[in-house]
C-alpha positions in Angstrom: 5.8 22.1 -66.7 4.8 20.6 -63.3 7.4 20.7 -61.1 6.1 17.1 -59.2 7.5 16.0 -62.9 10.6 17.9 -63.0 12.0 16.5 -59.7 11.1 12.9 -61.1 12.8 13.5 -63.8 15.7 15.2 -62.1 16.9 12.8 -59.7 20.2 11.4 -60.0 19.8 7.3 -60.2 23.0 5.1 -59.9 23.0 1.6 -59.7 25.7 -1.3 -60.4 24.8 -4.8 -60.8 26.8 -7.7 -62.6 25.6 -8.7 -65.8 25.5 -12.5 -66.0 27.7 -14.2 -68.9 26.8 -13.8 -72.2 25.7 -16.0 -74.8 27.7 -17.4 -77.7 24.8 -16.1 -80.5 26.4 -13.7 -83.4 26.2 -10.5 -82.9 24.6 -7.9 -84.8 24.8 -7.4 -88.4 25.9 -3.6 -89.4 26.3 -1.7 -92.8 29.0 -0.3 -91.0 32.5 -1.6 -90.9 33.8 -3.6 -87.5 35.7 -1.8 -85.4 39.3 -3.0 -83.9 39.5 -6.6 -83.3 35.8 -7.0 -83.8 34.6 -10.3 -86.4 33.0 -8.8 -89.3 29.2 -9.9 -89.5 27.3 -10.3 -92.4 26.0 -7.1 -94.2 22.2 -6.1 -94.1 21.1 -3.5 -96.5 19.3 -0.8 -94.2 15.6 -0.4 -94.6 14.1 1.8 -97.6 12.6 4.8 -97.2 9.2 4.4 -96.0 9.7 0.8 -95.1 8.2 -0.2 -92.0 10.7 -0.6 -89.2 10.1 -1.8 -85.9 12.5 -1.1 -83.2 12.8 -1.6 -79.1 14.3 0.0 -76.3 15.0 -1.0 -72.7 13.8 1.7 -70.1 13.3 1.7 -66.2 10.7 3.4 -64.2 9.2 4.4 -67.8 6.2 5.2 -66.2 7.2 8.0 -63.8 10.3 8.5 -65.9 9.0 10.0 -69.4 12.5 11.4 -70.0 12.3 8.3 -72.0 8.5 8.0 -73.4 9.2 12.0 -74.9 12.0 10.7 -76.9 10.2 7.2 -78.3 7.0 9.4 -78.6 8.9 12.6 -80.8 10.7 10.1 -82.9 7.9 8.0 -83.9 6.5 11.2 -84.8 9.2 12.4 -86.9 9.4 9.0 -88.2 5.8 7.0 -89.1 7.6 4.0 -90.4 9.0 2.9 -87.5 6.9 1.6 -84.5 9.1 1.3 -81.1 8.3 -1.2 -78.0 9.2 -0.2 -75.3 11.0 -2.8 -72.8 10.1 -1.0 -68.9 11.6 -3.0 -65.7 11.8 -1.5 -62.4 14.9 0.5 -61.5 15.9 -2.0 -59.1 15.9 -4.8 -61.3 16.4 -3.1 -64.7 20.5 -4.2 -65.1 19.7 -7.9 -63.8 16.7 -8.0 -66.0 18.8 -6.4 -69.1 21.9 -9.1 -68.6 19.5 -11.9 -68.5 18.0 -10.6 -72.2 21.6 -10.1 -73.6 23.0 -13.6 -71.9 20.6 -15.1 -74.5 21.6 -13.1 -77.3 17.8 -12.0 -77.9 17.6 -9.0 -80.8 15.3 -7.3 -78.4 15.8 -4.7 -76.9 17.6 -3.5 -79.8 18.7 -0.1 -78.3 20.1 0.3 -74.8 19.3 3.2 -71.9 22.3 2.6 -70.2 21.6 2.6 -66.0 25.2 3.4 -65.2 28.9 3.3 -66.8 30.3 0.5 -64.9 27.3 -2.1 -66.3 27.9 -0.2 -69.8 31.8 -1.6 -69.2 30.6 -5.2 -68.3 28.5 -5.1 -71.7 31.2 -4.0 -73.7 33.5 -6.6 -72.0 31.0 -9.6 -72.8 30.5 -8.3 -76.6 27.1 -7.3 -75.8 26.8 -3.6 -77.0 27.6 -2.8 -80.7 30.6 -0.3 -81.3 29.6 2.6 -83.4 32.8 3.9 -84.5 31.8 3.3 -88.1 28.4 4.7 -88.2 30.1 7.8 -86.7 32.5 8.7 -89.1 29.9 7.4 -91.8 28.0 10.1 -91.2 30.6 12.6 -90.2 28.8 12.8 -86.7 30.1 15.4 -84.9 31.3 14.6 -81.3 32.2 18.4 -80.1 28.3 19.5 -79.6 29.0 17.3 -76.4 32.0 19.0 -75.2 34.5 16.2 -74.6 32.1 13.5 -73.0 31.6 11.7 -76.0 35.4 11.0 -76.1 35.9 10.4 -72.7 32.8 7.4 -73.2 35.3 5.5 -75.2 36.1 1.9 -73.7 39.8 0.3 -75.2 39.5 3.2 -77.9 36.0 2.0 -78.7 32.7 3.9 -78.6 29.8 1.8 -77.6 27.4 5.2 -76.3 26.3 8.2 -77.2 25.5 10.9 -74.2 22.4 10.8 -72.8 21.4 12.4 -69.6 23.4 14.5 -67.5 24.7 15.4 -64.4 27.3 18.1 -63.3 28.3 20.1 -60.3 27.9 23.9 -59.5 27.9 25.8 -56.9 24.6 27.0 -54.4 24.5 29.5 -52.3 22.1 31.3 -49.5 21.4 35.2 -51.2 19.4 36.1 -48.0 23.0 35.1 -46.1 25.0 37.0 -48.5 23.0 39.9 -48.4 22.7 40.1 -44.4 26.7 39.5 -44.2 27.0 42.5 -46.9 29.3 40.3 -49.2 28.9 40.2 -53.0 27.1 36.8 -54.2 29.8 33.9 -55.8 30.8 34.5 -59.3 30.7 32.4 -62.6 34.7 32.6 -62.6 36.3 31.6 -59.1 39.0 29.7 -58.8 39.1 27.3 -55.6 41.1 29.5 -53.9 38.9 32.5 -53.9 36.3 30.5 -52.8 37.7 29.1 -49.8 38.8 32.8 -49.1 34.6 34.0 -49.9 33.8 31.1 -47.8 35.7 32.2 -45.0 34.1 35.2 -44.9 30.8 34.2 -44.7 31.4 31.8 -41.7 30.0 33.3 -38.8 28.4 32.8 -35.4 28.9 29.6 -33.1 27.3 25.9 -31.5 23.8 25.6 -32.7 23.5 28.9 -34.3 27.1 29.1 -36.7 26.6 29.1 -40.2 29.8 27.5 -42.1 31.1 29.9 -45.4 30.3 26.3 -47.1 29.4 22.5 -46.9 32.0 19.2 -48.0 29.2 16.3 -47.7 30.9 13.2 -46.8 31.5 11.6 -50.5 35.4 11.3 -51.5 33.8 12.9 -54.2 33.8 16.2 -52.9 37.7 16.3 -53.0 39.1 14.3 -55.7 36.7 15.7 -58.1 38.5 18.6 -57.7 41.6 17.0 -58.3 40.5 15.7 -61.7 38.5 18.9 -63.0 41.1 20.0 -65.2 40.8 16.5 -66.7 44.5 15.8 -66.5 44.0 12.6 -63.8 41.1 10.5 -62.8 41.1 8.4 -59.8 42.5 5.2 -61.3 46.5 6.4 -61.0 49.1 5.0 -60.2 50.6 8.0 -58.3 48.0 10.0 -56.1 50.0 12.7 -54.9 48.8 15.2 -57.8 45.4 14.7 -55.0 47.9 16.2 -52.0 46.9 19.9 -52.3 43.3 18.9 -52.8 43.4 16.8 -49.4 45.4 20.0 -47.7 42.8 22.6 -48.6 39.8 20.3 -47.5 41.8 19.7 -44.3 42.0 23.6 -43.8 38.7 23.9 -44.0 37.7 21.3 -41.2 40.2 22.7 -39.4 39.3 26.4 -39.3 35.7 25.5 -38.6 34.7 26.7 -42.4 33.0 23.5 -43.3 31.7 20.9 -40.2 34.1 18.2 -39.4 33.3 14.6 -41.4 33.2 12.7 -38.2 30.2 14.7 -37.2 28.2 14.5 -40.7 29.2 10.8 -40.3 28.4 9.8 -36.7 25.0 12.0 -37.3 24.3 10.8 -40.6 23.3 14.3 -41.6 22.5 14.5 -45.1 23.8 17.5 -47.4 20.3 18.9 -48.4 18.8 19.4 -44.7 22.2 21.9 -43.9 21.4 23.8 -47.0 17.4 24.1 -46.6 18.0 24.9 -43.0 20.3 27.7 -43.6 23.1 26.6 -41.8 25.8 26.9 -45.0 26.2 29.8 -47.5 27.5 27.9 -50.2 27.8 23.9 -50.9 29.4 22.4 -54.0 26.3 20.1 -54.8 25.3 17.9 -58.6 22.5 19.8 -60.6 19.9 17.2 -59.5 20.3 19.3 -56.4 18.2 22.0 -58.4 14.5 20.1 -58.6 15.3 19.3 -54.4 15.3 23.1 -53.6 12.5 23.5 -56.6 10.4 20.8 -54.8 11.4 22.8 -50.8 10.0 25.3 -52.4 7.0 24.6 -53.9 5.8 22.7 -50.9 6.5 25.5 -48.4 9.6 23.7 -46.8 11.9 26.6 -47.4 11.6 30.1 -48.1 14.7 31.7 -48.8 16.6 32.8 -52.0 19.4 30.7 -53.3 21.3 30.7 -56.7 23.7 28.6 -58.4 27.0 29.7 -59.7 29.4 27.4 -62.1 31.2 25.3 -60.2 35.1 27.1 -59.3 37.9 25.8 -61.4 41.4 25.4 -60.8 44.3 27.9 -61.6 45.4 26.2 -64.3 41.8 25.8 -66.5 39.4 28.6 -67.3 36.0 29.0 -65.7 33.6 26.2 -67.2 35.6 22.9 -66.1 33.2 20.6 -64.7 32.6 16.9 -63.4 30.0 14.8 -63.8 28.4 11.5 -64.7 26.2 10.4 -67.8 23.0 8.0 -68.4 24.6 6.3 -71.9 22.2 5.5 -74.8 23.8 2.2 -76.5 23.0 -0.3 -79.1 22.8 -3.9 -78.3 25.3 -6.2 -80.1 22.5 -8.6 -81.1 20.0 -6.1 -83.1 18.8 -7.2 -86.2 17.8 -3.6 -86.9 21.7 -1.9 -86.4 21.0 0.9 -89.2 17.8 2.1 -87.9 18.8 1.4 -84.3 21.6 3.9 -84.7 19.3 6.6 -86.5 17.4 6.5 -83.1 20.4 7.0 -80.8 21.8 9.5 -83.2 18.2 11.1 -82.3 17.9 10.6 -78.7 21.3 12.2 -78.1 21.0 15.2 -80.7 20.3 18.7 -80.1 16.4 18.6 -80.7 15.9 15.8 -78.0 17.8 18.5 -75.5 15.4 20.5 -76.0 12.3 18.3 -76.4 13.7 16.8 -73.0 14.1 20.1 -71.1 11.1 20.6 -71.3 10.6 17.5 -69.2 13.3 19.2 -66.7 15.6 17.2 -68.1 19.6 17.9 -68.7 21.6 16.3 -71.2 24.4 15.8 -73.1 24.4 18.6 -75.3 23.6 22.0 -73.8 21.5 24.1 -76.4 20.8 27.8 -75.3 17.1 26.8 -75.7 17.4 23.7 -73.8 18.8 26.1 -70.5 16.7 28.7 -70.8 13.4 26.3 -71.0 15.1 24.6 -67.7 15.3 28.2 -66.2 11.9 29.2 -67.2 10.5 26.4 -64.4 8.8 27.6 -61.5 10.7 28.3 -58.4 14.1 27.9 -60.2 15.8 30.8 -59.1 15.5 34.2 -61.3 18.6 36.3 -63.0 20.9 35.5 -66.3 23.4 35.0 -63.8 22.0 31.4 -63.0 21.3 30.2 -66.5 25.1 31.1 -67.2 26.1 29.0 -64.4 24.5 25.8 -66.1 26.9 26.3 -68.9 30.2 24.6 -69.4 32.9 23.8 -71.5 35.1 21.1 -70.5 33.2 17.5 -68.9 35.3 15.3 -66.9 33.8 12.0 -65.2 34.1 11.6 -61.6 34.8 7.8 -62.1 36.6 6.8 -65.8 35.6 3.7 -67.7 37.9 1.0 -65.7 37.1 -2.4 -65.6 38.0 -2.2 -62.1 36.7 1.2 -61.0 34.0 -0.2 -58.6 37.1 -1.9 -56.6 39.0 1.1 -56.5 36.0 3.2 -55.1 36.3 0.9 -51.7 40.1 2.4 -50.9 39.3 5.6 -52.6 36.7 6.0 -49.5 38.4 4.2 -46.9 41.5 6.2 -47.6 39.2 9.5 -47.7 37.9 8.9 -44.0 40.7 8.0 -42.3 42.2 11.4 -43.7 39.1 13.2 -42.9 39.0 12.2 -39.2 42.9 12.6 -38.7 44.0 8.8 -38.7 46.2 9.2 -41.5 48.0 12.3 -42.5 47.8 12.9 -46.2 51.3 11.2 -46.7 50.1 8.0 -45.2 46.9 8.2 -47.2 48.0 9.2 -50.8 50.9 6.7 -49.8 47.9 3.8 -49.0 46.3 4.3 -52.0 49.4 3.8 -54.3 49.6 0.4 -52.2 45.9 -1.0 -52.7 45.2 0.6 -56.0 48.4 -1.0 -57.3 47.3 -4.8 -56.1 43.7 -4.1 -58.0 45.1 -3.2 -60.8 48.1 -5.2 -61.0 50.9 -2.9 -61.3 
C-alpha cells in the first residue's frame, strides 16, 4: 500500500451544509414494510437472480478518494448483474449538490455516502433517506459486529444508515521521551486518572525547551468527550454538571503547567500535530486520522522519532475499550426505484469483507475485523509491536456529537462556554451554569 494513498484516505473530512427543501415526489417503493409513521408505498418485487440491475451512488473526491471506487469495484465483482454509476462532486460542494438531486425527488443516486451526521439529520427530516428498519430485521442483520454505533445512528427510533467509515480517539505518545525519562510507556488499560498522574511525570524542563506530560488542543472536544465516554450523556442535556469533574481535571492540568495554557495555543494558533512532531509533548489524546499524519512525517523525513498509540483511557466506572468517535453513514435515498438491491449494496459496503477490502486502502471502519487491523498495522512507518494493533481495538462507540436536530446550535455555546472556562473568565459553576441557560432556549425546555 502507498502510504501517499493511505493519508488520502485517512483524513478526517467534516462538512455541514443545509439541504434545500425537498420535493413533494413519492418516495421509494420497498418490499420491506414502512417503518413508524411512514405512508406505505407501493410494493416492487426485487429483481431475479441474474437480472440485470443497475444502481448509483453519490461520492465526493472519488478520484483521490477510492475508499469509495474499492467498494463499487468489489461489489460489481461479486455481483455481474448489477452495473453501478457512480455520482462524484467535489467535497466542497458534495451536500449542496446532493440536496439539489433529492429537492427534485430524482431516483438517482439511489444509495447515499453520507458527508456528515448533521446533513444525514436534515435528510431524514425532509423524508429524503429511506428507513431500513424492515430490511434489517428481514434479514436478521446483525447490529453488534459494529459495537453500539449502529444503534446510536438511530434518528426518532429510526435507522436511515448503516456504519461506514470511522474515526476514534487513542492515545500517542513519544517512546524516545519515555525511554530518556526512564518511565514505562502508557498502557492499553488507564483510567484518566493514572494518566494525568503518568503525565505528570513526564513533564519536565522549562520556556522554550519544557516538554508537557501531554497536549489538550483547543477543541471542547478534548474535555466533554471525556464526559460522555462511558456513553451515559452526550452534550445535548439539560443538566451539565455530570461535565464538572471533567472541566476540574482539565483545569488542573493548565494549571500545573502539564498541558500549555489554551490562551496560548489560541493567541498562537498552534496546531496540535506541530507540538507532537516537534517533540514538545509525551502523550496527546488525538483521532486515528492522526496515525497517516505521523505515517506521512515520517516517510518524508519530517520526523524521526518513535511514537505508539495506546487505547484511549477510560473512566472509572467503564472498562478499558470505551471510545468516541464520529462516522461517514452509508444511506439509501427515499426516492430509489431500486430499494431491494440498493440495500444489498449498503448491507455490503458496511459488512465485514469491505473492512477488510478497505483496509487495505488504509481505511477504518465500522466493523473492526482482526484482519482489517492487522493489514492497517502492516503499513509502512506505522509503528511496530502487538501492543499498538491492540490499541485500535474497542468495545463500546460513543459519538462526540448525537443525532439532534439542533446539535450544530448547541456546538456554538458548547465552545464559547469552553473558552471562557479555559482562560479563567468563568469558573466552572458559572460555565456549566451558562450552558444550562443557552442550551435550554435552543432546545426549548
Amino acid at each position: 500500500m502507498k502510504l501517499k494513498q493511505f493519508v488520502a484516505l485517512s483524513t478526517a473530512s467534516v462538512m455541514v451544509a443545509s439541504m434545500t427543501a425537498c420535493g413533494g415526489s413519492k418516495p421509494a417503493e420497498t418490499t420491506a414494510a414502512p417503518a413508524a409513521g411512514e405512508s406505505k408505498a407501493e410494493e416492487k418485487a426485487p429483481a431475479a437472480e441474474g437480472e440485470k440491475v443497475e444502481l448509483s451512488v453519490s461520492t465526493w473526491d472519488n478520484d483521490t478518494s477510492p475508499q469509495f471506487q474499492a467498494i463499487v469495484d468489489a461489489y460489481m465483482e461479486k455481483n455481474p448483474n448489477v452495473t453501478i454509476k457512480v455520482i462524484d462532486t467535489a467535497a466542497d460542494e458534495y451536500n449542496n449538490s446532493l440536496g439539489i438531486s433529492l429537492s427534485a425527488a430524482q431516483p438517482d443516486p439511489d444509495i447515499i455516502w453520507v458527508k456528515d451526521m448533521g446533513s444525514m439529520l436534515q435528510m431524514a427530516d425532509k423524508k429524503q433517506l429511506l428507513p431500513i428498519d424492515d430490511f434489517i430485521k428481514k434479514d436478521s442483520f446483525d447490529l453488534s459486529v459494529y459495537n453500539g454505533a449502529a444503534e446510536q445512528l438511530q434518528y426518532n427510533g429510526v435507522s436511515y444508515a448503516l456504519p461506514y467509515r470511522n474515526d476514534w480517539y487513542v492515545l500517542y505518545y513519544n517512546k524516545d521521551l519515555f525511554d530518556a525519562a526512564g518511565v514505562e510507556y502508557p498502557s492499553n488499560d488507564m483510567t484518566w486518572q493514572e494518566y494525568y498522574a503518568l503525565a505528570e511525570k513526564m513533564t519536565s524542563g522549562e520556556g522554550s525547551a519544557k516538554v508537557y506530560g501531554s497536549h489538550n488542543h483547543t477543541w471542547q472536544a478534548l474535555v466533554t468527550n471525556w464526559a460522555v465516554q462511558d456513553g451515559e450523556h452526550t452534550v445535548v442535556e439539560k443538566d451539565y454538571s455530570f461535565m464538572k469533574p471533567w472541566y476540574e481535571d482539565f483545569v488542573a492540568l493548565q494549571d500545573k503547567g502539564i498541558i500549555q495554557d489554551y490562551a496560548t495555543l489560541k493567541t498562537a494558533n498552534i496546531h496540535y500535530s506541530s507540538v507532537f512532531k516537534n517533540q514538545q509533548c509525551a502523550m496527546m489524546p488525538m483521532g486515528t486520522w492522526f496515525i497517516a499524519t505521523m505515517m506521512q512525517a515520517q516517510a518524508d523525513g519530517e520526523t524521526d522519532f518513535n511514537w505508539g498509540v495506546a487505547t484511549i483511557p477510560h473512566p472509572e466506572n467503564t472498562e478499558a475499550g470505551y471510545t468516541v468517535g464520529a462516522l461517514t453513514p452509508v444511506a439509501i435515498s427515499a426516492y430509489t426505484d431500486q430499494p431491494d438491491a440498493a440495500w444489498e449494496f449498503v448491507k455490503f459496503a458496511a459488512s465485514e469483507e469491505a473492512a477488510e477490502i478497505l483496509a487495505e486502502q488504509g481505511v477504518f471502519t465500522g466493523i473492526q475485523t482482526e484482519a482489517s487491523l492487522n493489514t492497517i498495522a502492516s503499513a509502512e512507518f506505522f509503528p511496530e509491536g502487538d501492543s499498538n494493533i491492540e490499541a485500535l481495538k474497542y468495545t463500546h462507540y460513543s459519538f462526540d456529537r448525537p443525532l439532534d436536530p439542533q446539535i450544530e446550535a448547541i456546538r456554538t455555546p458548547l465552545n464559547e462556554v469552553h473558552e471562557m472556562i479555559a482562560i479563567g473568565e468563568y469558573t466552572i459553576d458559572q460555565g456549566i451554569e451558562e450552558l444550562n441557560k443557552r442550551v435550554a432556549e435552543i432546545k426549548g425546555w
